[in-house]
N, CA, C and O atoms as a GROMACS GRO file, in nm:
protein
  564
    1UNK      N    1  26.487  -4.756  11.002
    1UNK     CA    2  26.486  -4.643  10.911
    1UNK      C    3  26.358  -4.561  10.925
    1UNK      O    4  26.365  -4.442  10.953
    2UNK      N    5  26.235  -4.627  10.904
    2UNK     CA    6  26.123  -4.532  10.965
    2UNK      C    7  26.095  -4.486  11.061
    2UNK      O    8  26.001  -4.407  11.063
    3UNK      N    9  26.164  -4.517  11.178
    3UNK     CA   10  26.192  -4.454  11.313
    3UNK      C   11  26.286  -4.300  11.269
    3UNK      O   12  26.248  -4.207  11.340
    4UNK      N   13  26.383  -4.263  11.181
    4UNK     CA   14  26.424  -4.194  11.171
    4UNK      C   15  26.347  -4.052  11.075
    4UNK      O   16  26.378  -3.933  11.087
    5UNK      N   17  26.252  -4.104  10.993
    5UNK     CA   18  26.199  -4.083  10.902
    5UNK      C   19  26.135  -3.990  10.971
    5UNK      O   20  26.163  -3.871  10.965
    6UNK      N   21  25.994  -4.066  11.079
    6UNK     CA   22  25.956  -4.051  11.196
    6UNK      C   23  26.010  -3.874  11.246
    6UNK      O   24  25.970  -3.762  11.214
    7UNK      N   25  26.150  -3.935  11.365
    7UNK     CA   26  26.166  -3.846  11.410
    7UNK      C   27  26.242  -3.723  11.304
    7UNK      O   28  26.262  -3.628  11.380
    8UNK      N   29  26.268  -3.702  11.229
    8UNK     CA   30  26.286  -3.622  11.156
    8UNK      C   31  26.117  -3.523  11.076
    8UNK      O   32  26.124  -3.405  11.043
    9UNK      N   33  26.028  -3.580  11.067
    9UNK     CA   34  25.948  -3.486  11.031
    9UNK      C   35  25.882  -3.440  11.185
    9UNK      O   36  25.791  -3.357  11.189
   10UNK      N   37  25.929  -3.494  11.294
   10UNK     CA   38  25.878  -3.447  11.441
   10UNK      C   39  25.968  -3.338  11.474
   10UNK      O   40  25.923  -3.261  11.559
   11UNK      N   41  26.101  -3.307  11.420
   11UNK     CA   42  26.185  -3.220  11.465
   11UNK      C   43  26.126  -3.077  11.314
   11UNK      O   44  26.110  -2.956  11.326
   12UNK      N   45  26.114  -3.149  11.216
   12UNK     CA   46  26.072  -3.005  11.122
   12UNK      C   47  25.925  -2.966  11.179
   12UNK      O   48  25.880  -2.851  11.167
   13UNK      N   49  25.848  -3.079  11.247
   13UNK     CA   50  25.732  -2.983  11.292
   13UNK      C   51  25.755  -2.858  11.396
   13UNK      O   52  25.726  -2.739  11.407
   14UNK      N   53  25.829  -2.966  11.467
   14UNK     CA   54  25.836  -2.867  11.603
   14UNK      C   55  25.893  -2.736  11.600
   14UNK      O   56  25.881  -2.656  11.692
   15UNK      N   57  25.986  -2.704  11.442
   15UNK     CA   58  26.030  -2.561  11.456
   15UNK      C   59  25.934  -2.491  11.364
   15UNK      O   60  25.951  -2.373  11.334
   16UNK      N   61  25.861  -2.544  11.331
   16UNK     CA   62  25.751  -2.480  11.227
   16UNK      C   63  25.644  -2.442  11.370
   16UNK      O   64  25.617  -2.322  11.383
   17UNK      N   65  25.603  -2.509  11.442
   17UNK     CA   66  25.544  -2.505  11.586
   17UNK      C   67  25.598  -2.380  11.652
   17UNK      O   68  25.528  -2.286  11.692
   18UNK      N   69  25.718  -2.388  11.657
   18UNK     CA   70  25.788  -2.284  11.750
   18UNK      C   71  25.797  -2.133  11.684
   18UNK      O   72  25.808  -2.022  11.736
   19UNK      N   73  25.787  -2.175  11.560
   19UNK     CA   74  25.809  -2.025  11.474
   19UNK      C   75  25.686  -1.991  11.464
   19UNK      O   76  25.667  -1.870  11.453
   20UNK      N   77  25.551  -2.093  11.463
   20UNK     CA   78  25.464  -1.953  11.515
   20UNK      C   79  25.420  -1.932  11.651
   20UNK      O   80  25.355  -1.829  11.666
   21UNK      N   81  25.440  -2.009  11.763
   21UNK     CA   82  25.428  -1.954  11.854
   21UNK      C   83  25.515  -1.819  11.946
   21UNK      O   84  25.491  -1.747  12.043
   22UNK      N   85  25.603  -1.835  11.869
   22UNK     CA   86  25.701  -1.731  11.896
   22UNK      C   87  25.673  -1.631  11.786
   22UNK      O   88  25.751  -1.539  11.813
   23UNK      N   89  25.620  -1.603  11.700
   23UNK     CA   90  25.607  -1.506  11.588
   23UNK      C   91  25.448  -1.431  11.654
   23UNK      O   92  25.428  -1.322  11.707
   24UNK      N   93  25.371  -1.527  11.628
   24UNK     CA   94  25.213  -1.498  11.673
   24UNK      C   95  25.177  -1.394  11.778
   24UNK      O   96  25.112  -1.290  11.760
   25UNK      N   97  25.242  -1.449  11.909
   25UNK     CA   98  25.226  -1.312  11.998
   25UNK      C   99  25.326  -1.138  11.971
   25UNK      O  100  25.301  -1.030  12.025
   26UNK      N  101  25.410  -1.164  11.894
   26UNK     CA  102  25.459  -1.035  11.847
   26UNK      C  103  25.384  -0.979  11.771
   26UNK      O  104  25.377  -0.856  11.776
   27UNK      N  105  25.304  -1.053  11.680
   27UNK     CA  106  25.183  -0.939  11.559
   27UNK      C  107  25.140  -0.932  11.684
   27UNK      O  108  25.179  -0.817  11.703
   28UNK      N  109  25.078  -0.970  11.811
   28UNK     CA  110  24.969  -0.977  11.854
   28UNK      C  111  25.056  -0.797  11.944
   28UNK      O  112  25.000  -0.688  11.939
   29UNK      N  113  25.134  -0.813  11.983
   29UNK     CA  114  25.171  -0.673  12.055
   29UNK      C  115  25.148  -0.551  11.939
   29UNK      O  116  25.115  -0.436  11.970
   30UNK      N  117  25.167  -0.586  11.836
   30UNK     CA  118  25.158  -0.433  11.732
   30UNK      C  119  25.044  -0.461  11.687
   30UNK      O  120  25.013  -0.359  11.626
   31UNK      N  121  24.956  -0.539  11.675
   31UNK     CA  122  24.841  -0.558  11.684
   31UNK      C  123  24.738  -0.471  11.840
   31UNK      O  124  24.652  -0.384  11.847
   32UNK      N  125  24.759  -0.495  11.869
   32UNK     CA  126  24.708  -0.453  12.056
   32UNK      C  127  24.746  -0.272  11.997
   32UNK      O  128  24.651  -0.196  11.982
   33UNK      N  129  24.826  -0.244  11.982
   33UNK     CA  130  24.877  -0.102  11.958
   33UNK      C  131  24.829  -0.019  11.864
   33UNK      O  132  24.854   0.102  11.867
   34UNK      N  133  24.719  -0.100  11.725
   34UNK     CA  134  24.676  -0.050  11.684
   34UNK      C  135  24.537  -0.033  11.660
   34UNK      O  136  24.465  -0.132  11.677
   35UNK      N  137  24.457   0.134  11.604
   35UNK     CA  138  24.294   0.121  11.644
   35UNK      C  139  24.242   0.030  11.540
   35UNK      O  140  24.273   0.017  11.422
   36UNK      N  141  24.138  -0.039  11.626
   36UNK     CA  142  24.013  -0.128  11.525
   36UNK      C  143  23.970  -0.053  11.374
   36UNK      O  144  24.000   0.059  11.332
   37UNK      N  145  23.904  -0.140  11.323
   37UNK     CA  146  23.889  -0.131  11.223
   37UNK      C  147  23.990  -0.028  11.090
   37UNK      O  148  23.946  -0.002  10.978
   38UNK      N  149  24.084   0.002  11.124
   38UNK     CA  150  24.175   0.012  11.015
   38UNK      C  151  24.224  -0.063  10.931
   38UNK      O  152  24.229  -0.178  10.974
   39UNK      N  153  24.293  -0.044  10.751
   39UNK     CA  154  24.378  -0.124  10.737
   39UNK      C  155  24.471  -0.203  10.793
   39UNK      O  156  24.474  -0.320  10.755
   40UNK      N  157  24.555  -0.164  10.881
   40UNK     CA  158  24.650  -0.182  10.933
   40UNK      C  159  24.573  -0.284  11.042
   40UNK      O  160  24.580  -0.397  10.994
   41UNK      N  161  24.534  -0.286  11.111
   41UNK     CA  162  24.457  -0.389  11.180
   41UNK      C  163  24.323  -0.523  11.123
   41UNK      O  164  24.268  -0.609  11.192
   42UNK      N  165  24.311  -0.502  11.023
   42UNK     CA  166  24.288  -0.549  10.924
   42UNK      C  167  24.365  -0.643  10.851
   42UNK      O  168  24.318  -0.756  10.838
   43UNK      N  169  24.481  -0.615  10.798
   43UNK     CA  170  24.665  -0.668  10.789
   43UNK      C  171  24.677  -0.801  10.848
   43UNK      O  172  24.672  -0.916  10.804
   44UNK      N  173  24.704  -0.711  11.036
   44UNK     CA  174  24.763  -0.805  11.128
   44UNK      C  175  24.626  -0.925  11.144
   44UNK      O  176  24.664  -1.042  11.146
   45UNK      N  177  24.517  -0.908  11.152
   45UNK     CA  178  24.392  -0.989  11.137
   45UNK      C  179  24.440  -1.144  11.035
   45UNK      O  180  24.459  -1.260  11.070
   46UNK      N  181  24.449  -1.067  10.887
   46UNK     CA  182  24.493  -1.166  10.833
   46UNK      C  183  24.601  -1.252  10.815
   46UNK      O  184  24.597  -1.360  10.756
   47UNK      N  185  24.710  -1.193  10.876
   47UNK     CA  186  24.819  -1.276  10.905
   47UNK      C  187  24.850  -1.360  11.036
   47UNK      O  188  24.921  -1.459  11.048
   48UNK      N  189  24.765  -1.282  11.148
   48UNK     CA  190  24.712  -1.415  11.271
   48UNK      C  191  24.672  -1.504  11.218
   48UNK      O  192  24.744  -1.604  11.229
   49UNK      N  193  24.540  -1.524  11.131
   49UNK     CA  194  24.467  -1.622  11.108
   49UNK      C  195  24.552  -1.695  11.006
   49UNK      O  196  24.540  -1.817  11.005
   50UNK      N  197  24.629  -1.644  10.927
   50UNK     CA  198  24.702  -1.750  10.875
   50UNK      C  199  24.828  -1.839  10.893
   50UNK      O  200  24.871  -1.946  10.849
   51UNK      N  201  24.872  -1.729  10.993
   51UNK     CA  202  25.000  -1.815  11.078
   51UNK      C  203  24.913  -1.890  11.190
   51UNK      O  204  25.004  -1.925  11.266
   52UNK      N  205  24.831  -1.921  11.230
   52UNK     CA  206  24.777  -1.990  11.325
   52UNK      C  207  24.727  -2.109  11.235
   52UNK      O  208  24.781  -2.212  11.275
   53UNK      N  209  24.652  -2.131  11.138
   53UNK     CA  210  24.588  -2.194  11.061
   53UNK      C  211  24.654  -2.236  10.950
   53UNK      O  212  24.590  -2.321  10.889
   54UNK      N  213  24.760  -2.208  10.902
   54UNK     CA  214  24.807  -2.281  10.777
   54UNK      C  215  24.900  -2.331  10.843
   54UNK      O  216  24.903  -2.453  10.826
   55UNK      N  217  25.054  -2.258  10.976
   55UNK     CA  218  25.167  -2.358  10.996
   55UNK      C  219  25.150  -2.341  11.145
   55UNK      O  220  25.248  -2.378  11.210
   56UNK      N  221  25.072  -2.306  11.198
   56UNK     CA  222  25.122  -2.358  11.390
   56UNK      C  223  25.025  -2.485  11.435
   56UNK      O  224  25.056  -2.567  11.522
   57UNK      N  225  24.898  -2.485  11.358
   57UNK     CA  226  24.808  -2.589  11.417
   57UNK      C  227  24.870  -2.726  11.339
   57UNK      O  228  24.906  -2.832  11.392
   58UNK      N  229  24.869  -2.691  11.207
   58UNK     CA  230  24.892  -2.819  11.141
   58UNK      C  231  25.047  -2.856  11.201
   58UNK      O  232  25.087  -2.971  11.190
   59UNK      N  233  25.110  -2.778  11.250
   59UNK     CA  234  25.258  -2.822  11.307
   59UNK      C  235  25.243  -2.879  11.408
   59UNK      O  236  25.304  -2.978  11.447
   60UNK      N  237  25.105  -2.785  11.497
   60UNK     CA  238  25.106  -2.888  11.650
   60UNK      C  239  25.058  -3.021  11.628
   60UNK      O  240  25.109  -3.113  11.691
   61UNK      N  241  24.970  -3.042  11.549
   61UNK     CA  242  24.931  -3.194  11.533
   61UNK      C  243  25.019  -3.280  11.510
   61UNK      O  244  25.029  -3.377  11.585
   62UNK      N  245  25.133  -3.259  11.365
   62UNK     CA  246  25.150  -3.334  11.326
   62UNK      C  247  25.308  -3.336  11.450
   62UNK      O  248  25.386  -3.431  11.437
   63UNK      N  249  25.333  -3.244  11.545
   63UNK     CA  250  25.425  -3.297  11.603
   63UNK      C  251  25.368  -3.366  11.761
   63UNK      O  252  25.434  -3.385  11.863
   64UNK      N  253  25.218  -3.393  11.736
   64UNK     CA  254  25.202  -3.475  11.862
   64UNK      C  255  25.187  -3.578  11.789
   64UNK      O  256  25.220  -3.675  11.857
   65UNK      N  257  25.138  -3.627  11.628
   65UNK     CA  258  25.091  -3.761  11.616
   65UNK      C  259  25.258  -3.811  11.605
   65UNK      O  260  25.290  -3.905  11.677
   66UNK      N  261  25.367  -3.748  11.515
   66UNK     CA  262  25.480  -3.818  11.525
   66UNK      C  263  25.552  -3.817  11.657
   66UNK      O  264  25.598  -3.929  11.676
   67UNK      N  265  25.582  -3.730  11.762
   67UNK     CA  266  25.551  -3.793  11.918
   67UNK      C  267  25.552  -3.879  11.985
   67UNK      O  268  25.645  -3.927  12.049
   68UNK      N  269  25.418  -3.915  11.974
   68UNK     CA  270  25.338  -4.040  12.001
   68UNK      C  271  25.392  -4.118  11.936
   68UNK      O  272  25.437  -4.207  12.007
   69UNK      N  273  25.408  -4.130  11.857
   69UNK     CA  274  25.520  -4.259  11.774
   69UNK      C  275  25.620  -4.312  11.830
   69UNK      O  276  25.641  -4.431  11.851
   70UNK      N  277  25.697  -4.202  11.858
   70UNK     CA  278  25.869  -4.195  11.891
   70UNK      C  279  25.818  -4.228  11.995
   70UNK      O  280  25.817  -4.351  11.986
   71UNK      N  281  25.766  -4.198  12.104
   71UNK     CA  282  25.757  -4.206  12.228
   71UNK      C  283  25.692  -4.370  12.215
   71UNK      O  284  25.742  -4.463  12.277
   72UNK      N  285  25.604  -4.381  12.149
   72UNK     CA  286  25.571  -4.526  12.194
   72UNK      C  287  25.659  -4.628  12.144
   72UNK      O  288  25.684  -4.726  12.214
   73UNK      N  289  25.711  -4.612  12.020
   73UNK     CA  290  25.873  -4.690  11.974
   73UNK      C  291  25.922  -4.742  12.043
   73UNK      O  292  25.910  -4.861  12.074
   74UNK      N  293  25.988  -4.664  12.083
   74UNK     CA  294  26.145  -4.628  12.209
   74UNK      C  295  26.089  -4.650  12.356
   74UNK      O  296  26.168  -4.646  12.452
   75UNK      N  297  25.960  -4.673  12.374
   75UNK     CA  298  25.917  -4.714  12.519
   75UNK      C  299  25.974  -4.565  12.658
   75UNK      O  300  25.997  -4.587  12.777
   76UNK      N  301  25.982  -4.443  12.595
   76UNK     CA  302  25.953  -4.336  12.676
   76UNK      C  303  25.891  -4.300  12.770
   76UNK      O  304  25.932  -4.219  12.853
   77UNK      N  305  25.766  -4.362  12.773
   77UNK     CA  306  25.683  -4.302  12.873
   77UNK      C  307  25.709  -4.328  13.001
   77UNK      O  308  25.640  -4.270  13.085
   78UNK      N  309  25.808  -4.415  13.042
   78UNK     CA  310  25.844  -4.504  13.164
   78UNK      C  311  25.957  -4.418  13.218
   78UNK      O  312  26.004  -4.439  13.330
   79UNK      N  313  26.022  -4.271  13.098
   79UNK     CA  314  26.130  -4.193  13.182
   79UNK      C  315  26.046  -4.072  13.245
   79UNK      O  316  25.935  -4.024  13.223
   80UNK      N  317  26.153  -4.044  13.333
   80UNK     CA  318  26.110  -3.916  13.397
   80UNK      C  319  26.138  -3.777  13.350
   80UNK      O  320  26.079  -3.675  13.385
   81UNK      N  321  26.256  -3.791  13.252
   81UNK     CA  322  26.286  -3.699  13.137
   81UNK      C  323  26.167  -3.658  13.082
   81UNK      O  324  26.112  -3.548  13.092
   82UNK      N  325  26.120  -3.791  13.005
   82UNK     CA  326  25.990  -3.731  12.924
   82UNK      C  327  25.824  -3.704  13.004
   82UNK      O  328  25.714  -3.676  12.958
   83UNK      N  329  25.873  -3.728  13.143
   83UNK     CA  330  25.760  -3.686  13.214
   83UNK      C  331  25.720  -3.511  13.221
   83UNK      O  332  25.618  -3.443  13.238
   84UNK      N  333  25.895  -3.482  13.191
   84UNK     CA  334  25.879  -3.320  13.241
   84UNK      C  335  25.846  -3.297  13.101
   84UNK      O  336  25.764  -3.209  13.077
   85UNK      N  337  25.894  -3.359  13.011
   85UNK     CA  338  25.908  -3.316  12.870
   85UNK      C  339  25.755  -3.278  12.808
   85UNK      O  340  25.722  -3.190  12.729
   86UNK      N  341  25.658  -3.403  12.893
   86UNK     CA  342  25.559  -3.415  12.865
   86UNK      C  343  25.452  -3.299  12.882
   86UNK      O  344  25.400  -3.248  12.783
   87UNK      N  345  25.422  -3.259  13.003
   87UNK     CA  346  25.413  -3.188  13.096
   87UNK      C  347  25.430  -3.023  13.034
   87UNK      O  348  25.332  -2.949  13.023
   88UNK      N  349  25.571  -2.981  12.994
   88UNK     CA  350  25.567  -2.899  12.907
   88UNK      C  351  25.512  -2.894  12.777
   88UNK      O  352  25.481  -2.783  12.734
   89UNK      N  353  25.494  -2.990  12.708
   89UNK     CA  354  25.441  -2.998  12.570
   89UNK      C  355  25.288  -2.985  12.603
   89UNK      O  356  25.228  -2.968  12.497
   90UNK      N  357  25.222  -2.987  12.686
   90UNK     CA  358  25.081  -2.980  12.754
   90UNK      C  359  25.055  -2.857  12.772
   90UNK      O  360  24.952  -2.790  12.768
   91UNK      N  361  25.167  -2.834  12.793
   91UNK     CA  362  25.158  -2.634  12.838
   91UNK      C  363  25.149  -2.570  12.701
   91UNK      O  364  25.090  -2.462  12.691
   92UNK      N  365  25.188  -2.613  12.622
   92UNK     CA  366  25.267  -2.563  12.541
   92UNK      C  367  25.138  -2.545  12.461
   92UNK      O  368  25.099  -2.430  12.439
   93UNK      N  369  25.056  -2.667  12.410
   93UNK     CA  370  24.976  -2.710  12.383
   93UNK      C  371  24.827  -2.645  12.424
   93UNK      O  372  24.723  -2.655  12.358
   94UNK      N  373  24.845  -2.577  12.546
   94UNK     CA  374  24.733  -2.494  12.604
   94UNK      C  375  24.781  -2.345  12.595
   94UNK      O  376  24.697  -2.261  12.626
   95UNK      N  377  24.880  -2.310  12.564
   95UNK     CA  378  24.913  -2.177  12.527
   95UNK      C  379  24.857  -2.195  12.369
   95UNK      O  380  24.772  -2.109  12.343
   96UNK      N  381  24.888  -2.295  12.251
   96UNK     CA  382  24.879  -2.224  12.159
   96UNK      C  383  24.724  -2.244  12.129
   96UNK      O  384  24.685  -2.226  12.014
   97UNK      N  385  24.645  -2.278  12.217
   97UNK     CA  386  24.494  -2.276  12.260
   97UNK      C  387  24.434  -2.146  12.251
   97UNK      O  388  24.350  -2.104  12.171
   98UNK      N  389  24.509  -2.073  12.375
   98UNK     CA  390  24.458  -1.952  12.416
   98UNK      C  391  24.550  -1.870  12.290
   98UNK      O  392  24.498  -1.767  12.247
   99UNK      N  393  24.633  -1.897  12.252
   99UNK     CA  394  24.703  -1.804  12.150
   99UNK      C  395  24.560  -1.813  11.992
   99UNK      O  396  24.554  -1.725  11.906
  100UNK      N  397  24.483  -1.915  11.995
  100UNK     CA  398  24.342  -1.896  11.951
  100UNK      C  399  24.269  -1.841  11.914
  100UNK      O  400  24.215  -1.812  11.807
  101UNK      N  401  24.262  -1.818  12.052
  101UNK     CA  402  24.108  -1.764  12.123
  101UNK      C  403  24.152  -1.626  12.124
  101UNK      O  404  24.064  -1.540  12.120
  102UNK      N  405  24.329  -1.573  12.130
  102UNK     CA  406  24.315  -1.425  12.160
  102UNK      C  407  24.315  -1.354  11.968
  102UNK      O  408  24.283  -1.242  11.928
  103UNK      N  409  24.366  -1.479  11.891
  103UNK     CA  410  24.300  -1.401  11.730
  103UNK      C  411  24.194  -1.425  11.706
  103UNK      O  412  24.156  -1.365  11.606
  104UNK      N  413  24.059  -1.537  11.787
  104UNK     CA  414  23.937  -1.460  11.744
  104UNK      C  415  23.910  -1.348  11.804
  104UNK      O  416  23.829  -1.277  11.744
  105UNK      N  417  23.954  -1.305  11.909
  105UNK     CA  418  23.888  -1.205  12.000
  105UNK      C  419  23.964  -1.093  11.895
  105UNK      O  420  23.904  -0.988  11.872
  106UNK      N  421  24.092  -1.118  11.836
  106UNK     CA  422  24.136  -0.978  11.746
  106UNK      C  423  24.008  -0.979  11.649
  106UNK      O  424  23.919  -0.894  11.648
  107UNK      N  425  24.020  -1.093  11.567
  107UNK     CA  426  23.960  -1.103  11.463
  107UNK      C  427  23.824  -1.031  11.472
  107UNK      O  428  23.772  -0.972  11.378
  108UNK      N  429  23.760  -1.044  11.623
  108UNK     CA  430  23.647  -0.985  11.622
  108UNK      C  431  23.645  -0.859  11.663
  108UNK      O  432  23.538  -0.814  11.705
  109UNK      N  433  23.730  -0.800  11.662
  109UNK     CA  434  23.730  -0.644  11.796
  109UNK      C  435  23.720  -0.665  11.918
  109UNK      O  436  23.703  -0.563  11.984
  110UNK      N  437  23.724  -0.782  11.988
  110UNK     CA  438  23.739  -0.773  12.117
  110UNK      C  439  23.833  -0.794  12.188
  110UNK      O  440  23.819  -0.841  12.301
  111UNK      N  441  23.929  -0.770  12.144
  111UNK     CA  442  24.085  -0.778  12.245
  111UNK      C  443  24.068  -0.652  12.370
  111UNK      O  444  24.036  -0.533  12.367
  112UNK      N  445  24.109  -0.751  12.481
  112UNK     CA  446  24.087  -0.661  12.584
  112UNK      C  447  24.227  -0.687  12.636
  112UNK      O  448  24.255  -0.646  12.749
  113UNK      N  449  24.321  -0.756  12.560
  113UNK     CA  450  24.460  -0.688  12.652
  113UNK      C  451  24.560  -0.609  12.590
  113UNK      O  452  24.550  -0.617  12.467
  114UNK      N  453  24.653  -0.537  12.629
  114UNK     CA  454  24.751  -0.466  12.597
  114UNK      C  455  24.864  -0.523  12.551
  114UNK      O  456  24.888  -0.643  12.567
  115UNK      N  457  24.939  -0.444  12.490
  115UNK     CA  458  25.048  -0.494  12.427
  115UNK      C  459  25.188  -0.566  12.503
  115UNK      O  460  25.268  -0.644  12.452
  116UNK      N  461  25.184  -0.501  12.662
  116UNK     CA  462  25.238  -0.553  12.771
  116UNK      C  463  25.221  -0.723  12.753
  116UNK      O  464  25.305  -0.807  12.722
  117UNK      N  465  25.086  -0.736  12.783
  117UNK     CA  466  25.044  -0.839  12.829
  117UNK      C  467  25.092  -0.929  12.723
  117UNK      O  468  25.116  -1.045  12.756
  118UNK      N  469  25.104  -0.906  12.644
  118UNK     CA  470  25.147  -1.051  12.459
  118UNK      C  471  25.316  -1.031  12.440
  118UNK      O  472  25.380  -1.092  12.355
  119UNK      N  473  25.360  -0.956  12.514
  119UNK     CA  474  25.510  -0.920  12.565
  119UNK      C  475  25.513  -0.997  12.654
  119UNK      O  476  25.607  -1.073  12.634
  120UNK      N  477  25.470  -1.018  12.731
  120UNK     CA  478  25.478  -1.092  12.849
  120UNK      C  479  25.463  -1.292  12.811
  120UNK      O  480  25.525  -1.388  12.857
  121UNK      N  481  25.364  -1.281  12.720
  121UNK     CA  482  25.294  -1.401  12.683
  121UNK      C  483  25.379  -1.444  12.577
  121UNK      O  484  25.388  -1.564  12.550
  122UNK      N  485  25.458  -1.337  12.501
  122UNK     CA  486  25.559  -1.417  12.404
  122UNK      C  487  25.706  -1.482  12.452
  122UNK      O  488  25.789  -1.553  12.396
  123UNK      N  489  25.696  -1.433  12.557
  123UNK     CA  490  25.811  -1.520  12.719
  123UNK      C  491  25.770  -1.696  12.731
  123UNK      O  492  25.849  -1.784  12.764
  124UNK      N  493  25.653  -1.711  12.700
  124UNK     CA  494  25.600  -1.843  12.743
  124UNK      C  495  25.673  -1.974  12.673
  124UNK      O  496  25.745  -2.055  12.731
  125UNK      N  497  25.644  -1.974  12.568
  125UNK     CA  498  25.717  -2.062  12.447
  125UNK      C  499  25.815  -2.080  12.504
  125UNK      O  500  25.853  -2.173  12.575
  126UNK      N  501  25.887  -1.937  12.457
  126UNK     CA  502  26.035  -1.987  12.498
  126UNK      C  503  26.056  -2.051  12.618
  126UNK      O  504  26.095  -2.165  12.595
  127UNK      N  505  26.046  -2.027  12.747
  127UNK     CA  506  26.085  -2.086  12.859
  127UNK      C  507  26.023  -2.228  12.835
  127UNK      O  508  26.105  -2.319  12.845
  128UNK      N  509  25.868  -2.271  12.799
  128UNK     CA  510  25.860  -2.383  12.761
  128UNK      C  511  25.944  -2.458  12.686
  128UNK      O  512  25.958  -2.576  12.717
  129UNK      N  513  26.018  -2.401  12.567
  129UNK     CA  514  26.074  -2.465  12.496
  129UNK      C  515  26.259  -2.536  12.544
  129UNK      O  516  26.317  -2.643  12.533
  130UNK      N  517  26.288  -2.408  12.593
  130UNK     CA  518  26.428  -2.449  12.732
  130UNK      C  519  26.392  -2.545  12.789
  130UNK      O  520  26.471  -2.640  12.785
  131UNK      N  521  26.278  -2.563  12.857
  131UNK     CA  522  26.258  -2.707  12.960
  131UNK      C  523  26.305  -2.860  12.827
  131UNK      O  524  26.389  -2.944  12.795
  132UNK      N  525  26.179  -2.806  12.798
  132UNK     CA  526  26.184  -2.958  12.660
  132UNK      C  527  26.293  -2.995  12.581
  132UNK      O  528  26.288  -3.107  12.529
  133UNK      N  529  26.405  -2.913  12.557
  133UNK     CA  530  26.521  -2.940  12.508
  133UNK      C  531  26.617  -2.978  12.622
  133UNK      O  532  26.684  -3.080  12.605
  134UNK      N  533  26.630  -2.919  12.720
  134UNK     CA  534  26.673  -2.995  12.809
  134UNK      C  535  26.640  -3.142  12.873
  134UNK      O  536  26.724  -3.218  12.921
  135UNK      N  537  26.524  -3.161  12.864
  135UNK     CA  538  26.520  -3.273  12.932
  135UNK      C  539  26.517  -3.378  12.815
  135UNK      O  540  26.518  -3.501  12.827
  136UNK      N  541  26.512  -3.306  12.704
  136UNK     CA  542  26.532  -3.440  12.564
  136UNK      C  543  26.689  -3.466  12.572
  136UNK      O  544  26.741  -3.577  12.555
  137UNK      N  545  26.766  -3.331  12.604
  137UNK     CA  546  26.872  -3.352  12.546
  137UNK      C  547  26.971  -3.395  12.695
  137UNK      O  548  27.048  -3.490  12.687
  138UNK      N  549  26.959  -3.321  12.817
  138UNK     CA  550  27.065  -3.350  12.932
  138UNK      C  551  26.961  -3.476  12.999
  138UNK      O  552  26.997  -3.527  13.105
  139UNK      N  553  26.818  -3.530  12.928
  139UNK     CA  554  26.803  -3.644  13.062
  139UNK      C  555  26.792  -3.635  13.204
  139UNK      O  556  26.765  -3.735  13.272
  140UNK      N  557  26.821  -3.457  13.282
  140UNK     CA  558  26.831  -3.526  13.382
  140UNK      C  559  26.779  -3.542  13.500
  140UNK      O  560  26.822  -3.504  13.609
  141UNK      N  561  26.639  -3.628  13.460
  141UNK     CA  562  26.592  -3.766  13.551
  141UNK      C  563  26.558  -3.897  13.488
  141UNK      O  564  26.525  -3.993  13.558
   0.00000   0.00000   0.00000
């Protein structure tokens, strides 16, 4: 039963995880689009820092410490499924790093990329996230 318990608050992290990594770089494009120091940039400031800091970090943790659980439970680490699985969650894990580092650089006025570029970067997740459901769910290696 606590195995289920378990993976059930690992599956509500992970879409709390996913909803801001997939949300985050979209302020960050209408963010990029608009001039410094305005209200309006001002706004998007405070709602980076709080979708990063109240539900994507505390989501990434708590869906690597329950993870690590499941995975050590169930004796996972020995598939090759969860090798790729792994692998992506690492990525995933270093995107929402740099997804960071690019709201202090808002936070501070120093964003030096364009709105292209967080268009481009809000592609990431997702394709990360296709791998990891696949190989949780089709297994196949």
């Amino acid at each position: 039963m606590t195995y289920l318990w378990i993976k059930a608050l690992h599956v509500l992290a992970i879409i709390s995880w996913m909803a801001a990594l997939l949300y985050l770089p979209r302020l960050m494009v209408y963010h990029a689009g608009t001039p410094r120091h305005t209200p309006q940039s001002e706004t998007f400031k405070v709602m980076e820092r709080r979708l990063l800091k109240a539900i994507g970090t505390p989501a990434m943790i708590v869906s690597w410490i329950t993870g690590l659980v499941l995975v050590y439970q169930a004796g996972w680490y020995v598939m090759g499924w969860f090798h790729v699985k792994f692998v992506c969650v690492v990525a995933m894990t270093i995107m929402h790093m740099a997804m960071a580092r690019w709201v202090r650089q808002f936070a501070n006025d120093q964003n030096t990329h364009d709105a292209k570029f967080f268009r481009v970067m809000n592609e990431v997740p997702t394709l990360l996230m296709i791998f990891i459901v696949i190989a949780v769910i089709v297994k196949p290696f």
